[in-house]
N, C-alpha and C positions, 0 to 999 in steps of 0.2 A: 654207623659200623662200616668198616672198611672192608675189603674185601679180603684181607689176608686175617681180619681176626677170627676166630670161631666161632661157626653159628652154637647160642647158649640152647642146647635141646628144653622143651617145655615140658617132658614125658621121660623118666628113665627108659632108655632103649636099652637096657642089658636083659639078659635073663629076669624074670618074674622074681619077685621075691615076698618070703610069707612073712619078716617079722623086718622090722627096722629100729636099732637102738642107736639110738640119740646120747653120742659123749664117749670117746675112747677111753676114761681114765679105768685104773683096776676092776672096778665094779663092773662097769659096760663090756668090759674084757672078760669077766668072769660070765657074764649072765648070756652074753651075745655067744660064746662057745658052748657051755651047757644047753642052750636051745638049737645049735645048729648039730649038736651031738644027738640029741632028740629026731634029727630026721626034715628038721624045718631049712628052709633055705635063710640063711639072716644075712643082714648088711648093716656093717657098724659105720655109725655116721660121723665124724670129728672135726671142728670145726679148727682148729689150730692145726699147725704143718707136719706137727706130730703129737703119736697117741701117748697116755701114760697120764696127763693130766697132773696132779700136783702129785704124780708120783716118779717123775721123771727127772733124770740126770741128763742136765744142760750145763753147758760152757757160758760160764758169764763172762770171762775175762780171756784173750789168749795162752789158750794151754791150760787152763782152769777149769775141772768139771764139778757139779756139784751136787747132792738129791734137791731137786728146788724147794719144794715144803715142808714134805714128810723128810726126815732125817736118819730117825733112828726108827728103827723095825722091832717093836714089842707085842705083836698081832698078826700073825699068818693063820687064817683057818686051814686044820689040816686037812680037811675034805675037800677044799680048794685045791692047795697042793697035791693031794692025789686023784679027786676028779678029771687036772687040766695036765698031769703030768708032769707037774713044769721041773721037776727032777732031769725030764728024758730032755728038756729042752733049754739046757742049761745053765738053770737055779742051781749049786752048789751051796746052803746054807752051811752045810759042816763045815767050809774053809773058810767061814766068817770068823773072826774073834768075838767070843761072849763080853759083851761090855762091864765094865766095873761103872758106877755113880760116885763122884767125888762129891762132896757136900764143902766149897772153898770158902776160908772164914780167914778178914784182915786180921782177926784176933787172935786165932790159934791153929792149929796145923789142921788138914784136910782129914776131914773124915770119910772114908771110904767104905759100900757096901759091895758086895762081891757077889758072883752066884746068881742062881734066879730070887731078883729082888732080895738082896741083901740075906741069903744064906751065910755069907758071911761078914760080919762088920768089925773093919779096923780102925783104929784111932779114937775107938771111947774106951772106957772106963768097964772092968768086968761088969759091976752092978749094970751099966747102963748095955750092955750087952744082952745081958740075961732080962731084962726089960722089955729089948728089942724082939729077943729069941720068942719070948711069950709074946707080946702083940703082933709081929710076922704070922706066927701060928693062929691066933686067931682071925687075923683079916684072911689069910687064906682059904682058914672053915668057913669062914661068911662069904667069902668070893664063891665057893664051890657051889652055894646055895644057887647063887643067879646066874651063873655060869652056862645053864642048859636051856634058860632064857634066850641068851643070847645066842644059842646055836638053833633055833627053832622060830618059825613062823609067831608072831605075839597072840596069844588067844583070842578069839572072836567071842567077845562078851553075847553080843545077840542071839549067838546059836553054835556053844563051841560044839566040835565033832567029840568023838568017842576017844579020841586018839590025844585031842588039844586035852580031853577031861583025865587020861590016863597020866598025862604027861605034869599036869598038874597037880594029881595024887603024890606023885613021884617027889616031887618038889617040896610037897609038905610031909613027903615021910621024911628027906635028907635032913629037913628042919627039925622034926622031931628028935632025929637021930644025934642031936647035938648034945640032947640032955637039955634036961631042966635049966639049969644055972648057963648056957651057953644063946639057948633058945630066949630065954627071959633080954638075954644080954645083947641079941641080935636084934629083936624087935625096937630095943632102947636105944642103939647106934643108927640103925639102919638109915635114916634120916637125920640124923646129929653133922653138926659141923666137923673138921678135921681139927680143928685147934684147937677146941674141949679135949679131944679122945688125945691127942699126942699129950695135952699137959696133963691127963690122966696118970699116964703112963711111963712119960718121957722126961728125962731132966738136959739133956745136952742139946739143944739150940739149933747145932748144924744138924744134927738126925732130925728134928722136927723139920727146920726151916726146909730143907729136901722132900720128906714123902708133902709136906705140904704144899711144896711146888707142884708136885707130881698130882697131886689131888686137883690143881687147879688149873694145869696145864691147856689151852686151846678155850678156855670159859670165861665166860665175863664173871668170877665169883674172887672172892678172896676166901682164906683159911677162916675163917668166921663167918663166912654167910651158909644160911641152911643147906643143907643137902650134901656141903662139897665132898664128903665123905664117899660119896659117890663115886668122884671121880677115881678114888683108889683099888674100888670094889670094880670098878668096870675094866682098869687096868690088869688086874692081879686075874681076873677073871677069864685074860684072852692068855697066849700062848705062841710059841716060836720056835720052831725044830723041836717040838716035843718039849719044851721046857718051859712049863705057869710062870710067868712072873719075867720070860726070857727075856732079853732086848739085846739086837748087834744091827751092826751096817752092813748089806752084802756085798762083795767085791763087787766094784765096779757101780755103786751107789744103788739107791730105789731102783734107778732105773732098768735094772740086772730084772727086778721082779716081772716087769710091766714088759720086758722082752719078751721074757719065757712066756708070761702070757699071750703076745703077739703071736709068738712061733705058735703054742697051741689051739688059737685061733683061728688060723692060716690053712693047721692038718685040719682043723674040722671044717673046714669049707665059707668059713665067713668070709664074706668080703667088707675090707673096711676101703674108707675113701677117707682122706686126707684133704682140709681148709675145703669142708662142706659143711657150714654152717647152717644151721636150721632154721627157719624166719617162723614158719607157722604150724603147729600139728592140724589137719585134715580131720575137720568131725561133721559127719552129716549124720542126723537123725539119733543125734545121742551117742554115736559109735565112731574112735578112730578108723580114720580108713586110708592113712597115709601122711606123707610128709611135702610141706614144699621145701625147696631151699630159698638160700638168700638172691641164689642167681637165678627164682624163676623155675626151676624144672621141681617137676611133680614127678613125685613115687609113693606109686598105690603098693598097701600090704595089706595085711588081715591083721596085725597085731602093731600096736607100738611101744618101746619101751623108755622108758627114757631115765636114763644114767646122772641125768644134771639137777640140780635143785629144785625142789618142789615148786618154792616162788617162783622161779622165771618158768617152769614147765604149766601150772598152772593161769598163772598170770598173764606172761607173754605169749610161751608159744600153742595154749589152747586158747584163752581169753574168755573172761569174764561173763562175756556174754550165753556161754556153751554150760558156765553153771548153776549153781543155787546159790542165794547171795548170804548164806548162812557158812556154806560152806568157803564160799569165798573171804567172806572175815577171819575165818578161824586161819586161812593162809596167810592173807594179811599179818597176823596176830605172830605167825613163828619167828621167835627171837633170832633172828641171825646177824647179829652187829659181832665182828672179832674182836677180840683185843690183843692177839698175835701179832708181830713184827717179824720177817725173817730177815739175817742180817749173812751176809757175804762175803768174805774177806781173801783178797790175794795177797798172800804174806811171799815177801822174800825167801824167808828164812821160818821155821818152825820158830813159835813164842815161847816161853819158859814161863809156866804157871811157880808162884813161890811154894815151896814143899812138895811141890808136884814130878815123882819121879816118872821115867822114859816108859816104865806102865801106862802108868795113872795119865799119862797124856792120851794115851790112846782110848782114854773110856768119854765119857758122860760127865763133864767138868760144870756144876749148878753153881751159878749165885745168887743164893738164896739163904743167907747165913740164921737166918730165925726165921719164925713164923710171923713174928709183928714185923718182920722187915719186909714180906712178902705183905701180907695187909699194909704195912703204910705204901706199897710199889700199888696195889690195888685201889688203893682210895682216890686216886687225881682221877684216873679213870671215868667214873661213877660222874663226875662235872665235865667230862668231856677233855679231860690237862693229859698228857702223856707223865707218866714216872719219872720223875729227874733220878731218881737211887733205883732205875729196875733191879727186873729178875733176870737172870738168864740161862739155857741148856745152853754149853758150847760143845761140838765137838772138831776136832782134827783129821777128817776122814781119809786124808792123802797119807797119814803117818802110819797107817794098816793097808793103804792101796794106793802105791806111789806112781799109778797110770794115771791120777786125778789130779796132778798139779807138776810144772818142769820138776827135772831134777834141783833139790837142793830147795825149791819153793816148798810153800804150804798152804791147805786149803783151811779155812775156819766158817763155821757152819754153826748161826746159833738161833736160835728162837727166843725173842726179847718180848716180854711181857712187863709191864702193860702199853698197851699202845692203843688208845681208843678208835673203830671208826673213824667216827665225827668227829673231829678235834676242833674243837671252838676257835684257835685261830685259824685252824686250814695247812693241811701236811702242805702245803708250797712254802708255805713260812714255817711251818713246825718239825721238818724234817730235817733240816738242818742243826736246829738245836738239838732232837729226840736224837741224832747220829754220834753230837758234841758231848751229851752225856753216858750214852753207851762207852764211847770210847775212854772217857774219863774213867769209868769204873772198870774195863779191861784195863787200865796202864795201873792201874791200884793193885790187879792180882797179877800180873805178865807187865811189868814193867821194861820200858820200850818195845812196846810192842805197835806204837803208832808209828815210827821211825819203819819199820818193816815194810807199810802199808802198801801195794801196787794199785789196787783196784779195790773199791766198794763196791757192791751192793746191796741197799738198804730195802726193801720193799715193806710198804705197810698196808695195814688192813686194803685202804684205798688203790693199791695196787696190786694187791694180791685179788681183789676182784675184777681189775679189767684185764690184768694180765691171765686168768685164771676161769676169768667167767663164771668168780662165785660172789653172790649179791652178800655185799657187808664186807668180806675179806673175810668169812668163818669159813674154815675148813672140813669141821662138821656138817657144813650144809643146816644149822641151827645147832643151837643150844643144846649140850647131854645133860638138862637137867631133869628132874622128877616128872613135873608135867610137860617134860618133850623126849620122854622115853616110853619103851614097850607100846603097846596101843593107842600110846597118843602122840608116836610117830610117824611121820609129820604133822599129821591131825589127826579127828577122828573122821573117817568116810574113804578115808586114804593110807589106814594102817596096817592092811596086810598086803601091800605090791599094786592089787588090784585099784581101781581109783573111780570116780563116780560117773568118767568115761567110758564105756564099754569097749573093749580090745587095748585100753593103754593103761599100764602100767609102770611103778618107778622099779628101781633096782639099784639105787645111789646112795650116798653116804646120810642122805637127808630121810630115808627110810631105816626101819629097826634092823639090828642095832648101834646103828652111827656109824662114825668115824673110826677113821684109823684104815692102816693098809691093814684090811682084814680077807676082804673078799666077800662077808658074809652077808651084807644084804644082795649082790649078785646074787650069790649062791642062793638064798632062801627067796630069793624073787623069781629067779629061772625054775625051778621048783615048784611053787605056786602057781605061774601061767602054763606048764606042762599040765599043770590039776587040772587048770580049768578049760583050758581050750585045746583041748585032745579031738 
């Protein structure tokens, strides 16, 4: 060490501090301001040069910005939103445009849902309309069911309280209140695949092949594997500016969220710190009692939180040895392999989808023209092959907020399923072909649209975890399926915040109930440590 470099302190010398959360993204944002609102001193930790995490808008290209994972916003918890204020600091959701879904088919003209979640749908057939009207209305009465699930603490099977037992009442009167014939019908879906219930119900191919995308969006599942049904009920179930079923981009991308949240962070007295990567959480005698970093300096608190994935929190930065080896398998065990792709594009020129009028460009553009064509994009998967015929969400986000791309350019933002992990030859060789068929199937619906190209960026699973620091490239932080939801999120020993650490706790997307820019396992984690360590 030289004399003009800085000596690396061994010891935070700032002010004392009572809590320390581990990971800037929305959730640590959320959880690290409701504890410092609380009266506690907190310091949010970030190991990248800036906070927001995969909820953040970055420039990949000159003069290109973009939301890097998260895209489209169909999940604001409102008690988030009015908890952190982020109205006063900022967030303007009312001057977003509410997104339309186009369901695009080589075959025949776009089918379009309008509204929240398809309140209105153009380009089917009356019958198949009236089809639609009736199965909307029922997945929303079954949404409303688990709905209050997901805004609450998961019940403590061992010993729930009076309040988990009231709350639960509750749950099984809304069930009741369905009726016979509703309740009978809920039990019989509830766990059903999505591509039984749409061929139930459904005759038009693009309406299937879309809510079935959406059912399987962010999961290693196809429209015919169990449970995916799920993924519809857990959507329709969250909410956006007041609207079930909502989805828009905010000006100015994610990244507009994850400000406001900043700003509110900021009034409430957090201190965050910027490329402070965390090497090891501090546990003597069974109890967090601090953090090191990567550079060496130790910071004592009373509480830890940590924002980031259960795997690397329990694995890496507690270690193995600090637990029970029971509990350690059951982390080992959490499914987090993605099969997401996020794909990038600096277009010259805005693209012209065929049928797709100067609306319709501005919405939610899916390729996913049936549901067997979504199951056969799913099947390579499953051996480790990427989809040569994916799936894709596109959207246009500079064509509603023309500060995201030069004048007369265009930004393209799409999430490409399937794209496995692991890919048996290896994304160094496989990335190049998985790009070659992507694009083949955008010049099939936006023909010359490769002619446009300025800049890619393709990022896959494998780079969405070193760039992103999530183990597998899932952005759930695991799997939403059956047995990795409510109480048996992340595991069991580690399902309501609290963890088998004494003083640390999670508050991340890998805690109940999942993913999505929601805010709400922050919220219900910062909540839970007020309970208990008062």
């Amino acid at each position: 060490m030289t004399s003009s470099e800085p000596r690396i302190p061994t010891r935070w010398d700032g002010p004392a501090q009572d809590v320390v959360v581990i990971g800037g993204g929305h959730n640590g944002l959320v959880c690290a301001t409701l504890l410092a609102r609380s009266g506690r001193k907190v310091m949010l930790l970030e190991a990248a040069s800036e906070i927001g995490g995969a909820a953040r808008t970055e420039e990949f290209a000159p003069g290109f910005r973009v939301s890097s994972i998260a895209h489209v916003l169909n999940r604001l918890h409102p008690e988030v939103v009015k908890a952190l204020e982020l109205e006063k600091h900022g967030l303007d959701l009312t001057q977003a445009e509410p997104m339309p879904s186009l369901s695009l088919s080589a075959k025949e003209g776009p089918l379009t849902l309008t509204g929240a979640y398809g309140a209105g749908l153009i380009g089917a057939s009356a019958s198949e309309q009236a089809a639609w009207s009736e199965l909307r209305a029922q997945l929303f009465r079954y949404a409303v069911i688990l709905k209050p699930f997901l805004s609450r603490r998961p019940p403590d099977l061992n010993g729930m309280s009076l309040a988990e037992k009231l709350a639960l009442g509750q749950s099984a009167l809304a069930l009741k209140k369905l009726g016979k014939e509703d309740m009978r019908d809920f039990l019989r879906v509830i766990l059903m695949n999505v591509a039984d219930l749409l061929d139930e119900q459904l005759t038009d191919n693009r309406l299937k092949g879309l809510v079935a995308f959406d059912a399987v969006l962010g999961s290693h599942l196809g429209p015919r594997s169990p449970t995916s049904l799920l993924g519809i009920y857990n959507r329709l179930a969250g909410e956006v500016a007041g609207v079930p079923g909502g989805q828009l981009v905010p000006k100015g991308g994610m990244g507009e969220i994850v400000a406001a949240m900043a700003i509110s962070a900021e009034k409430a007295g957090v201190i965050t710190r910027k490329d402070a990567s965390v090497a090891r959480i501090l546990v003597e005698q069974g109890r967090s009692v601090g953090v090191i970093l990567e550079n060496g300096e130790e910071i004592r608190v009373r509480t830890v939180v940590s924002a980031v994935d259960p795997s690397t929190t329990f694995l890496d930065l507690v270690g193995t040895r600090e637990l029970d080896t029971g509990f350690v398998r059951r982390v080992k065990n959490i499914r987090n392999h993605g099969d997401a792709a996020k794909l990038h594009l600096a277009l010259d020129r805005p693209p012209e989808f065929l049928g797709v009028d100067s609306a319709g460009h501005r919405g939610r553009l899916v390729i996913a023209p049936s549901t067997d064509h979504v199951e056969r994009a799913f099947n390579p998967s499953k051996y480790g092959e990427f989809s040569p015929e994916p799936v894709l969400e596109v959207t246009l986000p500079s064509l509603a907020d023309a500060s995201l791309a030069p004048d007369g350019a265009c930004v393209l933002s799409a999430v490409v399923q399937y794209a496995p992990y692991r890919l048996r030859e290896g994304w160094e060789h496989g990335k190049p072909k998985f790009f070659k068929a992507i694009m083949s199937l955008l010049e099939r619906y936006a023909p010359g649209i490769g002619r446009s190209v300025r800049h890619v960026q393709l990022m896959t699973p494998e780079d969405i975890e070193q760039r992103y620091r999530m183990p597998g490239g899932h952005w759930h932080h695991g799997e939403l399926q059956a047995d990795q939801m409510l109480m048996s999120r992340p595991v069991f020993g580690a399902d309501g915040y609290a963890t088998p650490i004494e003083g640390l706790y999670l508050c991340g997307a890998g805690s109940h109930p999942g993913g999505g820019v929601s805010g709400a396992p922050g919220l219900l984690a910062a909540r839970r440590i007020m309970a208990m360590e008062r």
